[in-house]
N, CA, C and O atoms as a Tinker XYZ file with bonds, in Angstrom:
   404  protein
     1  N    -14.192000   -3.580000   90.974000    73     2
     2  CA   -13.981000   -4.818000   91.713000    64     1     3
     3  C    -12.539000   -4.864000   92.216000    63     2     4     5
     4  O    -11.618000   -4.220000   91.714000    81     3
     5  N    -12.430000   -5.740000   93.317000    73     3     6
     6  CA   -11.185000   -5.754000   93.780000    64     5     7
     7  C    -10.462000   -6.252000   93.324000    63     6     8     9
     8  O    -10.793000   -6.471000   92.159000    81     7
     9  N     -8.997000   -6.843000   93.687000    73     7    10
    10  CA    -8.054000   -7.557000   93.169000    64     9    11
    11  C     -8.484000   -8.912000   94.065000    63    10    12    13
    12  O     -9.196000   -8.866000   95.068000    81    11
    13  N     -8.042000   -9.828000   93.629000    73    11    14
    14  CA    -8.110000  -11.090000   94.291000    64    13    15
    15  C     -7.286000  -11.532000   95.580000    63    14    16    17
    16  O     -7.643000  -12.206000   96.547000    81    15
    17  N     -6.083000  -10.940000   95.282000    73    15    18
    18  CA    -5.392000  -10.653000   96.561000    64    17    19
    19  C     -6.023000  -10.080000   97.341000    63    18    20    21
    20  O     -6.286000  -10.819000   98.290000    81    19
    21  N     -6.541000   -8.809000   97.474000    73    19    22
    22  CA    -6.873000   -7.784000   98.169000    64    21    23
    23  C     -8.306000   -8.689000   99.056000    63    22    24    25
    24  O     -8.436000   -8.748000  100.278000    81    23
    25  N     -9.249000   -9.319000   98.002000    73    23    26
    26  CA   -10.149000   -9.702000   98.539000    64    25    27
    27  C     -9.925000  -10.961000   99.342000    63    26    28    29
    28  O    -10.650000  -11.184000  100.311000    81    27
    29  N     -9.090000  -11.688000   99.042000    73    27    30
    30  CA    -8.715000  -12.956000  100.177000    64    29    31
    31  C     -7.948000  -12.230000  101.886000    63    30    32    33
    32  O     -7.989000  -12.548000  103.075000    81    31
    33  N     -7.357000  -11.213000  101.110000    73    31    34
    34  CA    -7.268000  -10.967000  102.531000    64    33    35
    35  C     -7.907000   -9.899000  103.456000    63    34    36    37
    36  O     -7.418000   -9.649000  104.557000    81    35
    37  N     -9.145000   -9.199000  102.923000    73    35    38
    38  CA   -10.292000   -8.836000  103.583000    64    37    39
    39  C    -10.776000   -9.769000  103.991000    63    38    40    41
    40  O    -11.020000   -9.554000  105.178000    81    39
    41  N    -11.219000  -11.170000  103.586000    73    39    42
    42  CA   -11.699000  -11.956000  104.043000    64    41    43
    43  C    -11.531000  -12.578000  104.902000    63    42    44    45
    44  O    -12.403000  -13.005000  105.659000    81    43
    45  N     -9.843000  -12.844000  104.999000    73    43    46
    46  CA    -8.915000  -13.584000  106.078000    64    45    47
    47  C     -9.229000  -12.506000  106.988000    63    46    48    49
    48  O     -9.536000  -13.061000  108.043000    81    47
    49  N     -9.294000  -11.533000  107.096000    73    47    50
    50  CA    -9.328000  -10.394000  108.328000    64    49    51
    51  C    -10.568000  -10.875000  109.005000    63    50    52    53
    52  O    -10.657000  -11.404000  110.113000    81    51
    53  N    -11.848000  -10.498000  107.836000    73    51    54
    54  CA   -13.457000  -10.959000  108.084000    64    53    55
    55  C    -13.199000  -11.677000  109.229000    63    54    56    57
    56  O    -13.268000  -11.122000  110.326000    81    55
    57  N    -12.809000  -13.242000  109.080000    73    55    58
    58  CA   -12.734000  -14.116000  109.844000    64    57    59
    59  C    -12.097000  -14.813000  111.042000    63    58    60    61
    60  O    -12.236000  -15.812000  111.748000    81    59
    61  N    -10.866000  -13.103000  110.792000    73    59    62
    62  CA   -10.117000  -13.292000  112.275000    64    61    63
    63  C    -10.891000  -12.651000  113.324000    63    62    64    65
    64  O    -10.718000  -13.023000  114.484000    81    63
    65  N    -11.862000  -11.579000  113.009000    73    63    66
    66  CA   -12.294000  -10.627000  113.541000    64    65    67
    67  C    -13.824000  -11.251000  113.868000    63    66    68    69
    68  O    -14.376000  -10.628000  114.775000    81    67
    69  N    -14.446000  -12.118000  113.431000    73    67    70
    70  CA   -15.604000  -13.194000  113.673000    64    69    71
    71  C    -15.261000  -14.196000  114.612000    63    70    72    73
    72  O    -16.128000  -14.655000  115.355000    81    71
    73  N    -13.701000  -14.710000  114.672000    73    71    74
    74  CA   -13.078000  -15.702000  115.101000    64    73    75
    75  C    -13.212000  -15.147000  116.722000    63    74    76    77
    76  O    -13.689000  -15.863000  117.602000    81    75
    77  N    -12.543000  -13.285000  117.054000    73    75    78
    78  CA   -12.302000  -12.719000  117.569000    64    77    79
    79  C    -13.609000  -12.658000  118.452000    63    78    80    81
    80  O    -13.546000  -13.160000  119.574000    81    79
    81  N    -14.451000  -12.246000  118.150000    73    79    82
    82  CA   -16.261000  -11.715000  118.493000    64    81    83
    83  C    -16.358000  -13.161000  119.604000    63    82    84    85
    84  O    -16.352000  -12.972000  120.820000    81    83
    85  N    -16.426000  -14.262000  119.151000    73    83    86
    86  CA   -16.848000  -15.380000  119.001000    64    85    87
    87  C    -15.913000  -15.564000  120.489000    63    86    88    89
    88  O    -16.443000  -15.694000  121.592000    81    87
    89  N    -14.349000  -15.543000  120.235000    73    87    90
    90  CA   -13.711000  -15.704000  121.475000    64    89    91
    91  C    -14.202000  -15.244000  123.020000    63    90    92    93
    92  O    -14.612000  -15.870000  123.998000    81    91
    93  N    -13.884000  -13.481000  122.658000    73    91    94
    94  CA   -14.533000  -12.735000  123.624000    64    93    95
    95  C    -16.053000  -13.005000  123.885000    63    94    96    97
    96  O    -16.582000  -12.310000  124.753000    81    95
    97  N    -16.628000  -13.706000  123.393000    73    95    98
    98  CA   -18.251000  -14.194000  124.375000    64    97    99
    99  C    -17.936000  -15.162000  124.857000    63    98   100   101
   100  O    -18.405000  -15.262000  125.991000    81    99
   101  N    -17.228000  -16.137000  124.500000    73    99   102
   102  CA   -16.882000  -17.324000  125.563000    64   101   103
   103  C    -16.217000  -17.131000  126.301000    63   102   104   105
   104  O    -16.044000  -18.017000  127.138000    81   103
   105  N    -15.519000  -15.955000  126.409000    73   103   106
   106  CA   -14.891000  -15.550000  127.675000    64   105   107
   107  C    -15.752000  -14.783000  128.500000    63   106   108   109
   108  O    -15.699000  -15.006000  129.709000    81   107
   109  N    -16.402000  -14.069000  128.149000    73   107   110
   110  CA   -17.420000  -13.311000  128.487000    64   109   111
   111  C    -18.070000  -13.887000  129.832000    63   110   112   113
   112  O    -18.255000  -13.485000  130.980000    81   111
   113  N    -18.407000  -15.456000  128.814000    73   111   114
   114  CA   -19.369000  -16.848000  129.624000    64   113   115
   115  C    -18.671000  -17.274000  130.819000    63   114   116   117
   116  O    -19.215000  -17.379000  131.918000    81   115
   117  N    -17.106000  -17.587000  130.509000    73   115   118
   118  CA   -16.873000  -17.901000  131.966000    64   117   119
   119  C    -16.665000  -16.836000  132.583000    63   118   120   121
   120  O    -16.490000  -17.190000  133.749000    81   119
   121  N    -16.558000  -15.533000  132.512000    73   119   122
   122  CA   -16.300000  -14.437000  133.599000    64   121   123
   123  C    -17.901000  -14.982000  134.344000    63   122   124   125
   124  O    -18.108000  -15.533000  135.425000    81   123
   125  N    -18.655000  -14.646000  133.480000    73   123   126
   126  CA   -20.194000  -14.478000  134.260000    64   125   127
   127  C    -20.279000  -15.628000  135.235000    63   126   128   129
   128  O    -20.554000  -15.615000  136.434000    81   127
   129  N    -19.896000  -16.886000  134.213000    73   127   130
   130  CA   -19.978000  -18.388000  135.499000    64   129   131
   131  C    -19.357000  -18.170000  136.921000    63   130   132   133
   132  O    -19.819000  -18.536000  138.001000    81   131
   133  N    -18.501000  -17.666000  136.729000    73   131   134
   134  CA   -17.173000  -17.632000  137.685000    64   133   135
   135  C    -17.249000  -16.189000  138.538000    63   134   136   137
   136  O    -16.297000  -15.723000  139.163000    81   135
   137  N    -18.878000  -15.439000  138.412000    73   135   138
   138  CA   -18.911000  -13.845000  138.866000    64   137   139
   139  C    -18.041000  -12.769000  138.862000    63   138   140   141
   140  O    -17.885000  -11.917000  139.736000    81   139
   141  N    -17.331000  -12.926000  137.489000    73   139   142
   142  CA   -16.277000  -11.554000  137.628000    64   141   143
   143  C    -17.402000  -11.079000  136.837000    63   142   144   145
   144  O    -17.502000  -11.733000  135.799000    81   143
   145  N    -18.429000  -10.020000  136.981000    73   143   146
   146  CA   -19.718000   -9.461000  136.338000    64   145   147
   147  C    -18.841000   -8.423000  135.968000    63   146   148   149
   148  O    -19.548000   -8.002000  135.052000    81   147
   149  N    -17.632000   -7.499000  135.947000    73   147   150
   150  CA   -16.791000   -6.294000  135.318000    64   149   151
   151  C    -16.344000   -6.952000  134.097000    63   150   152   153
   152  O    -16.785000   -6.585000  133.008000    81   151
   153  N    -15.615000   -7.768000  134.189000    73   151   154
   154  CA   -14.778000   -8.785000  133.259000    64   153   155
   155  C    -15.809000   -9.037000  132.249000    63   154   156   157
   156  O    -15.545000   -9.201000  131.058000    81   155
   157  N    -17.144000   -9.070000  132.812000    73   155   158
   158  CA   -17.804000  -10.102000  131.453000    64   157   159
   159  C    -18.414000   -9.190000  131.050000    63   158   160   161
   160  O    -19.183000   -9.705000  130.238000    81   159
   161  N    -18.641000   -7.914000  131.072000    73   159   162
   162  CA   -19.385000   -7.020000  130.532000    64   161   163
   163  C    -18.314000   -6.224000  129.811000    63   162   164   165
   164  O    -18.643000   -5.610000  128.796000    81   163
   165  N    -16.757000   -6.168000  130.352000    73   163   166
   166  CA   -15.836000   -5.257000  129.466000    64   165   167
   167  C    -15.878000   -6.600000  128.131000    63   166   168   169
   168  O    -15.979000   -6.230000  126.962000    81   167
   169  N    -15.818000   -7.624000  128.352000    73   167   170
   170  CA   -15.787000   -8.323000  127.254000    64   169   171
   171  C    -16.817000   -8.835000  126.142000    63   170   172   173
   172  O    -16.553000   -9.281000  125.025000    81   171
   173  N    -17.840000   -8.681000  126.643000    73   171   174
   174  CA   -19.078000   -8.463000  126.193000    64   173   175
   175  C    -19.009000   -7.143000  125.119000    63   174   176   177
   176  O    -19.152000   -7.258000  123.901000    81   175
   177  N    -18.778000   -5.964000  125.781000    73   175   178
   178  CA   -18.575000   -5.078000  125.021000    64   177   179
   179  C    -17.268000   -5.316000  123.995000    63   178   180   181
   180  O    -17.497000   -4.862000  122.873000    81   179
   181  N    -16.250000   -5.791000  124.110000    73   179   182
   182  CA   -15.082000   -6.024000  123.335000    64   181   183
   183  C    -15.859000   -6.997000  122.220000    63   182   184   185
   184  O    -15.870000   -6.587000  121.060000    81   183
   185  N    -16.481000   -8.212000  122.509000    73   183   186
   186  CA   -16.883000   -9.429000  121.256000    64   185   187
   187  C    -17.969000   -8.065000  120.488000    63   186   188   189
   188  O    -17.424000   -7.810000  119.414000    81   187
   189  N    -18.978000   -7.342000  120.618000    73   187   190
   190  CA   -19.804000   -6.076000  119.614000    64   189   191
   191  C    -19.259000   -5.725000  119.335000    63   190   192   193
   192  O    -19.669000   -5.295000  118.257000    81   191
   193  N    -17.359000   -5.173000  119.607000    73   191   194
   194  CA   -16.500000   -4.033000  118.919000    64   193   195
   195  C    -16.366000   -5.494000  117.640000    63   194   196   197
   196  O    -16.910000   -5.490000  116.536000    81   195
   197  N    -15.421000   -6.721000  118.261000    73   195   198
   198  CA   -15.260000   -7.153000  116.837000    64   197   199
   199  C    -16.093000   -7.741000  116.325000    63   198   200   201
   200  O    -15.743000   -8.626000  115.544000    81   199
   201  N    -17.337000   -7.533000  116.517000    73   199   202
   202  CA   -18.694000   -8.210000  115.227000    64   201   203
   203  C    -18.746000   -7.146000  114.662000    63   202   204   205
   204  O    -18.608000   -7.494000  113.489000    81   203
   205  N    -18.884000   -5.712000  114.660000    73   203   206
   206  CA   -18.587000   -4.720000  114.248000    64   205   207
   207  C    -17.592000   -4.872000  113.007000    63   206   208   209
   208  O    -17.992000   -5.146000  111.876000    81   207
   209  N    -16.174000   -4.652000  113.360000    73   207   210
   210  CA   -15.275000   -4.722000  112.495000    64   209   211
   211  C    -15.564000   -5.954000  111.790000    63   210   212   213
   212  O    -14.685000   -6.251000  110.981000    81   211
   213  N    -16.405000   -6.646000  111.852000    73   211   214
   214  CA   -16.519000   -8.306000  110.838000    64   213   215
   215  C    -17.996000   -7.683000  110.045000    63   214   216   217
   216  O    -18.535000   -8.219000  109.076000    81   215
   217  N    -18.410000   -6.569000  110.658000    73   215   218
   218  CA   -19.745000   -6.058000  109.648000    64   217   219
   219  C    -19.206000   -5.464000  108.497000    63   218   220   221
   220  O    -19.441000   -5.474000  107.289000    81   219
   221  N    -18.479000   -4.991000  109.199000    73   219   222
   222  CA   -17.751000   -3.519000  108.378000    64   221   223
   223  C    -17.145000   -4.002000  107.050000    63   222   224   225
   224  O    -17.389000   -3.586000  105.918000    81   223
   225  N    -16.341000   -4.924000  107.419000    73   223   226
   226  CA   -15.481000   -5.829000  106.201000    64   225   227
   227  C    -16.336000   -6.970000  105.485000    63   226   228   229
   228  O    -15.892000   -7.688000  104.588000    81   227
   229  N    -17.741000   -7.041000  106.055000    73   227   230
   230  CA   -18.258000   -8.066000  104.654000    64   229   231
   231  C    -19.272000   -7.133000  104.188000    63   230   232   233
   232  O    -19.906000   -7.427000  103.175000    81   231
   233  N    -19.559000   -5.772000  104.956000    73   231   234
   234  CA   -20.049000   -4.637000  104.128000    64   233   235
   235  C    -19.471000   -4.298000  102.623000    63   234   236   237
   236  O    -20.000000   -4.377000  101.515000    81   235
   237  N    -18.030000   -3.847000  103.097000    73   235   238
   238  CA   -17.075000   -3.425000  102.099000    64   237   239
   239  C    -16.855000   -4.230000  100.833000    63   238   240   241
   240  O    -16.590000   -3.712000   99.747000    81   239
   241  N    -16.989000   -5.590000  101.054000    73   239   242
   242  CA   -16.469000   -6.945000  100.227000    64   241   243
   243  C    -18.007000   -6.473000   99.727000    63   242   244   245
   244  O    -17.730000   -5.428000   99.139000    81   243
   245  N    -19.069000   -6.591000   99.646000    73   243   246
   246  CA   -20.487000   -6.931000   99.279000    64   245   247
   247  C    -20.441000   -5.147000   98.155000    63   246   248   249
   248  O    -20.667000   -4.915000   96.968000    81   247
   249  N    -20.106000   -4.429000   99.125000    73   247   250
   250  CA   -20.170000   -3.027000   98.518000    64   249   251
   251  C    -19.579000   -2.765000   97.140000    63   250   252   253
   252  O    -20.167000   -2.051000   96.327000    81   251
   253  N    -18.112000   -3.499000   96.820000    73   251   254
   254  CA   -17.199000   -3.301000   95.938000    64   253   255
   255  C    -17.302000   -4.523000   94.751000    63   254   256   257
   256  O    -16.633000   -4.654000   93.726000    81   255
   257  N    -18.333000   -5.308000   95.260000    73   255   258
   258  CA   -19.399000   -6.365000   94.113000    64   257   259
   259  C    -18.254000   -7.618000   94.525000    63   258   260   261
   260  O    -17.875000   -8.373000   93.629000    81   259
   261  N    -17.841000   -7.746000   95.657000    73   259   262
   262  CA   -16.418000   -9.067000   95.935000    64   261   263
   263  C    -17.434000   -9.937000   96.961000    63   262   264   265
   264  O    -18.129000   -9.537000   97.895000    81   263
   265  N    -17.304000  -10.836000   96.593000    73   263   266
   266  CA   -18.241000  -11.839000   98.053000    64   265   267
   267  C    -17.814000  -12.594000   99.226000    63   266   268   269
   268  O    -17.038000  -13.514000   99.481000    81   267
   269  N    -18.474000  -11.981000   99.717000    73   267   270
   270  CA   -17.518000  -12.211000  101.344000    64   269   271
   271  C    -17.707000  -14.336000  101.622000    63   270   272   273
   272  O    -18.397000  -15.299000  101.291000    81   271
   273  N    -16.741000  -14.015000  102.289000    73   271   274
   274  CA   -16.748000  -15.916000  102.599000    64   273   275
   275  C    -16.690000  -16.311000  103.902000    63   274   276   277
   276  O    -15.644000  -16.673000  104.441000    81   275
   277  N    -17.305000  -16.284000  104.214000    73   275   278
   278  CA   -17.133000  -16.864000  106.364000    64   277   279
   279  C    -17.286000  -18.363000  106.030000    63   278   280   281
   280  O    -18.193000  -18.869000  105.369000    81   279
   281  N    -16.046000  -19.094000  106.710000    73   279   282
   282  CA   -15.149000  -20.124000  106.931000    64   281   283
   283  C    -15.681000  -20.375000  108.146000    63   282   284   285
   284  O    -16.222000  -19.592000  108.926000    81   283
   285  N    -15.408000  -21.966000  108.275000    73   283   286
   286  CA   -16.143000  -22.924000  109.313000    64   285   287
   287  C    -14.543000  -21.848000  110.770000    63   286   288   289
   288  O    -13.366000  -21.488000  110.732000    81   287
   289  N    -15.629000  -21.847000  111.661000    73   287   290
   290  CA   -14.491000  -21.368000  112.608000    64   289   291
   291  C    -14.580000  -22.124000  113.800000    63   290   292   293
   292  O    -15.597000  -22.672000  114.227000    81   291
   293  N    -13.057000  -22.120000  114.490000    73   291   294
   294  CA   -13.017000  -23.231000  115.181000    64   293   295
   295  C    -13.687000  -23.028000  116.567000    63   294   296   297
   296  O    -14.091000  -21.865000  116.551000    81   295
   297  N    -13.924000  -23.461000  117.472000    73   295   298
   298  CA   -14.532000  -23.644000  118.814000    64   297   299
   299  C    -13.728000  -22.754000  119.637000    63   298   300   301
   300  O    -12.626000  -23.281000  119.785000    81   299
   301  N    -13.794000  -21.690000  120.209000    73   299   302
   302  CA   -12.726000  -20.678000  121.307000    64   301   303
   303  C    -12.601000  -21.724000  122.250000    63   302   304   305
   304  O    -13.518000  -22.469000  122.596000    81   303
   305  N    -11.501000  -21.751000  122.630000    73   303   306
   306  CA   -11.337000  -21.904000  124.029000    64   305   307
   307  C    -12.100000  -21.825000  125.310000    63   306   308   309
   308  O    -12.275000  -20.645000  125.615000    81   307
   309  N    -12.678000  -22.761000  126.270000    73   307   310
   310  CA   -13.348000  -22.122000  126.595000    64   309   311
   311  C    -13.199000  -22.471000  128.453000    63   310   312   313
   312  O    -14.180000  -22.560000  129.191000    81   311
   313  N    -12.026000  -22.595000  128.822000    73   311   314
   314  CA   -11.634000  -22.889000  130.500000    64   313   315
   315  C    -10.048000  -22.535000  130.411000    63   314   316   317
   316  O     -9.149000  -22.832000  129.624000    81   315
   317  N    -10.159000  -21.609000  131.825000    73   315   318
   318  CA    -9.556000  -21.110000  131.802000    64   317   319
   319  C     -8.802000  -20.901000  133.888000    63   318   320   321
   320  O     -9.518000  -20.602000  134.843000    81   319
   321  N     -7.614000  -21.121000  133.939000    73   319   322
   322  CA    -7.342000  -21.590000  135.607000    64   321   323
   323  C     -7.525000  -20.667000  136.191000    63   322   324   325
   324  O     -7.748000  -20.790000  137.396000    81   323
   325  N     -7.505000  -19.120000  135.477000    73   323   326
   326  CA    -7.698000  -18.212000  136.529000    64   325   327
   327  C     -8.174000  -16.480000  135.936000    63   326   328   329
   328  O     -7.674000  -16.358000  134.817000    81   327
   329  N     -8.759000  -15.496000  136.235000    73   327   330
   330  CA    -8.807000  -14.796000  135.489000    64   329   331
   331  C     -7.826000  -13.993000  135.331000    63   330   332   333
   332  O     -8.111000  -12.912000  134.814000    81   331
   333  N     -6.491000  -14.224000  135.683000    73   331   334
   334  CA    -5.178000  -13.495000  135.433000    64   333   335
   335  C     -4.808000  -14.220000  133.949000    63   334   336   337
   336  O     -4.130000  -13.704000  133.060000    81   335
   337  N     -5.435000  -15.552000  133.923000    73   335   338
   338  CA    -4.774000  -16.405000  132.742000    64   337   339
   339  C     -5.784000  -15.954000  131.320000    63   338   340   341
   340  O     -5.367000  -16.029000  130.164000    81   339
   341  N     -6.702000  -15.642000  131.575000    73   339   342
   342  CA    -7.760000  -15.146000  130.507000    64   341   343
   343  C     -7.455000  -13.885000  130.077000    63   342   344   345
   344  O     -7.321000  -13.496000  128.917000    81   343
   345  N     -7.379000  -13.425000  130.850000    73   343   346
   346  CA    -6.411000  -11.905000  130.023000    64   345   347
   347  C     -5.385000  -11.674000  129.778000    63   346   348   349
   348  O     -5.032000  -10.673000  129.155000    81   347
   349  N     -4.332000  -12.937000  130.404000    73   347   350
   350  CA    -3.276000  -13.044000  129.480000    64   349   351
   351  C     -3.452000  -13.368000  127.661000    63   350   352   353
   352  O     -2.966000  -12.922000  126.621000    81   351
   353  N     -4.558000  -14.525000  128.111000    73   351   354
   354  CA    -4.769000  -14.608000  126.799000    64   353   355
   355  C     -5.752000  -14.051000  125.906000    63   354   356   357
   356  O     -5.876000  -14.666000  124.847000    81   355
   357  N     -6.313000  -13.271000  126.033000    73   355   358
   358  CA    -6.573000  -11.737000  125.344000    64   357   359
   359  C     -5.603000  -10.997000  124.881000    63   358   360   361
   360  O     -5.477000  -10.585000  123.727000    81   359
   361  N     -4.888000  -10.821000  125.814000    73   359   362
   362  CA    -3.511000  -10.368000  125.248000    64   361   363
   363  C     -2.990000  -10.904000  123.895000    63   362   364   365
   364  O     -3.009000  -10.274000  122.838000    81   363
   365  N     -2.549000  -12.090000  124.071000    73   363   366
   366  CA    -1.974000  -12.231000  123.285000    64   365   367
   367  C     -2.622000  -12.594000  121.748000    63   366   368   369
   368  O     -2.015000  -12.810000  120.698000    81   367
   369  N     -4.354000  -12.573000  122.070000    73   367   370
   370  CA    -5.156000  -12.624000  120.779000    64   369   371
   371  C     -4.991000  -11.618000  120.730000    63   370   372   373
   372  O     -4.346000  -11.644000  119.682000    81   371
   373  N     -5.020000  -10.454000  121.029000    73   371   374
   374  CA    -4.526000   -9.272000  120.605000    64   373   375
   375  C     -3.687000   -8.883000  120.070000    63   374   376   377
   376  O     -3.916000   -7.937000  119.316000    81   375
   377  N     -2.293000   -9.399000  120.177000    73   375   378
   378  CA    -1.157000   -9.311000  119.537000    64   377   379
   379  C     -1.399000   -9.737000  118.254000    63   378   380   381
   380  O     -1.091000   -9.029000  117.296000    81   379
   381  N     -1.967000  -10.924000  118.112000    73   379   382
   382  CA    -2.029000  -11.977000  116.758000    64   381   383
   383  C     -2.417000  -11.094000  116.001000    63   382   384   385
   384  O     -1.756000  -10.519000  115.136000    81   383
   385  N     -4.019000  -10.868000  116.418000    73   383   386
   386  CA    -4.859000   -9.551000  115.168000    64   385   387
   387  C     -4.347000   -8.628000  115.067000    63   386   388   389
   388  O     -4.081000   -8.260000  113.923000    81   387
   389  N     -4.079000   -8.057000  115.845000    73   387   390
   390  CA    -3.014000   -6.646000  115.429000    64   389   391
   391  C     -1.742000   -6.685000  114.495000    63   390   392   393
   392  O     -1.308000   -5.693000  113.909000    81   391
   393  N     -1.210000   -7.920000  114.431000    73   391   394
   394  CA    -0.144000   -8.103000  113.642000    64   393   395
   395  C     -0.716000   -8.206000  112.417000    63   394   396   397
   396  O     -0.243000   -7.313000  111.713000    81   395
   397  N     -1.703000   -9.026000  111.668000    73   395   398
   398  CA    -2.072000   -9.517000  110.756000    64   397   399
   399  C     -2.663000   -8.291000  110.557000    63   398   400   401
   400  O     -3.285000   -8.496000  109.515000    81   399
   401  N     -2.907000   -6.987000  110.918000    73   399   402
   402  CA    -3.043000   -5.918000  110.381000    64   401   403
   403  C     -2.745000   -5.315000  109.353000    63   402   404
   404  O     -3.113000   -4.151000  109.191000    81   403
């Protein structure tokens, strides 16, 4: 079994990376509203990469007998003024998760 540390912050990851999934389809949604059909399919594919990495880590937690915890998560964002401004802010959800790495 894990350490308790170790497992709170698999978990905190779990849920940045669920948080993450969750973002990128609502962005996804307004590319499609708004017909950037490239945009919403690279992001489409980006929200499966991080449901993926959120499988992977309540695999691991379940695997090592630790129990995974998915936390109420908040509502993404979901309007946006332009699609220069939506991938800014990808960006910088990117930065966030990558740091908390």
């Amino acid at each position: 079994m894990l350490k308790t540390d170790m497992i709170d912050k698999l978990n905190e990851q779990m849920n940045l990376e669920l948080y993450s999934s969750l973002l990128y389809q609502q962005m996804s949604a307004w590319c499609s509203y708004h017909s950037f059909e490239g945009a919403a399919a690279f992001l489409r594919r980006h929200a499966q990469e991080e449901m993926t990495h959120m499988q992977r880590l309540f695999d691991y937690l379940t695997d090592t007998g630790s129990l995974p915890r998915i936390n109420a998560i908040a509502s993404p964002f979901a309007e946006y003024a332009s699609l220069d401004e939506l991938f800014r802010q990808t960006y910088e959800h990117e930065q966030l998760i990558n740091a908390k790495k």
